[in-house]
C-alpha positions as CSV (number, residue, x, y, z in Angstrom):
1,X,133.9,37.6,135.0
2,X,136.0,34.6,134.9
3,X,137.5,32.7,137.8
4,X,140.6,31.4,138.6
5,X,139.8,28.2,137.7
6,X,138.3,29.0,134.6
7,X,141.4,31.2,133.7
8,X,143.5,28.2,134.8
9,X,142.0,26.1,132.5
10,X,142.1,28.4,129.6
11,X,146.0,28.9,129.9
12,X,146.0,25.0,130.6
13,X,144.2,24.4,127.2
14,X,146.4,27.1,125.3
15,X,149.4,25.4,126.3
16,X,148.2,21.8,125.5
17,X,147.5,23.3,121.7
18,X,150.9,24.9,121.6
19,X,152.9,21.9,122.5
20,X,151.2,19.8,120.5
21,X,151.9,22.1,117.3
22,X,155.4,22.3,118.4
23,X,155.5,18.3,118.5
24,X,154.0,18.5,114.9
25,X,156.1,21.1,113.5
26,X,159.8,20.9,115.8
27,X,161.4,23.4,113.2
28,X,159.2,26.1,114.6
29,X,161.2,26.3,117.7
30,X,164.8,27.9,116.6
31,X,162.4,30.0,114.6
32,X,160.4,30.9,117.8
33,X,163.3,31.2,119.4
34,X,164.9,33.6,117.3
35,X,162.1,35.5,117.1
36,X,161.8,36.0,121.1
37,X,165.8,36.8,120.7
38,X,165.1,39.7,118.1
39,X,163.5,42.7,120.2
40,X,165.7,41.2,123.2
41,X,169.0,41.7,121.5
42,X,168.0,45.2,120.0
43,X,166.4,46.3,123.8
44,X,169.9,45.7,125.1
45,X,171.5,47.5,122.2
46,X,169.1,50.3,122.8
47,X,170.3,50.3,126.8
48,X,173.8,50.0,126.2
49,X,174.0,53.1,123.3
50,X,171.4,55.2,126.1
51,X,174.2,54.2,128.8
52,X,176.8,55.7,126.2
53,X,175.0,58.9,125.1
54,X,174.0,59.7,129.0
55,X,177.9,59.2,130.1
56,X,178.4,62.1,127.2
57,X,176.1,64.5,128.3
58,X,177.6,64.3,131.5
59,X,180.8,64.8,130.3
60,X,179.8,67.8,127.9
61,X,177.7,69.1,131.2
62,X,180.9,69.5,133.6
63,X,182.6,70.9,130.2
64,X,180.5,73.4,129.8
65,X,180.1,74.5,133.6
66,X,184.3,74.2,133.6
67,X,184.1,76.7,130.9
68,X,181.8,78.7,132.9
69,X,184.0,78.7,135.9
70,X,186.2,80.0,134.0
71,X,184.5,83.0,132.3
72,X,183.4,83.8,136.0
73,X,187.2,84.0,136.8
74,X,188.2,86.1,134.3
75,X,185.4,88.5,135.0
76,X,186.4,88.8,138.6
77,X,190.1,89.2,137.8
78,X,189.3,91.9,135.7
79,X,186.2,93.3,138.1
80,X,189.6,93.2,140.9
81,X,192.0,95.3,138.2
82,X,189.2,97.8,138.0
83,X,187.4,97.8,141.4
84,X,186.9,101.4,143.3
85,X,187.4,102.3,147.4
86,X,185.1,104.3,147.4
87,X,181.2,103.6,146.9
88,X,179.4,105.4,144.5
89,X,177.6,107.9,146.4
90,X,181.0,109.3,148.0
91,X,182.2,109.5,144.9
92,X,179.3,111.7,143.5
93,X,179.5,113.8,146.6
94,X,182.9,113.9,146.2
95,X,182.2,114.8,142.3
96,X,179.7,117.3,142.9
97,X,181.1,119.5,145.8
98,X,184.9,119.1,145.3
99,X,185.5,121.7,147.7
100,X,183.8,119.4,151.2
């Protein structure tokens, strides 16, 4: 297992090599640079278009139970129009010996 010190010195000696390729090579870092921008840029994209899509299922959600409300009002205007005073079994008594 290593040890903090030896992990210390392995990131230590990682980022000696890498500094002293950049000071070799300075065009590598717009190229690094752009290539750490890359899956930033298309992360946020990726946020901002799930932002959008979730703000439109919510707005197709309350549509659709709007809609509903509204099929459940027409059904109870109608059930209203249509509704009986008396419960059925008075009305099958009622039906069955007219003469009570």
């Amino acid at each position: 297992m290593l040890t903090p010190k030896m992990i210390h010195d392995d990131i230590s000696t990682h980022h000696e090599q890498f500094l002293t390729i950049l000071e070799r090579n300075p065009w590598l870092i717009p190229t690094l640079t752009t290539l750490h921008v890359i899956p930033v840029a298309i992360a946020v994209h990726g946020l901002c278009k799930n932002r959008a899509l979730s703000k439109q299922l919510k707005i197709e959600r309350e549509k659709t139970k709007q809609l509903a409300l509204q099929q459940v009002d027409k059904v109870a205007t109608v059930a209203e129009k249509h509704q009986c005073h008396l419960p059925l079994p008075a009305k099958l008594k009622a039906h069955l010996h007219p003469n009570d």
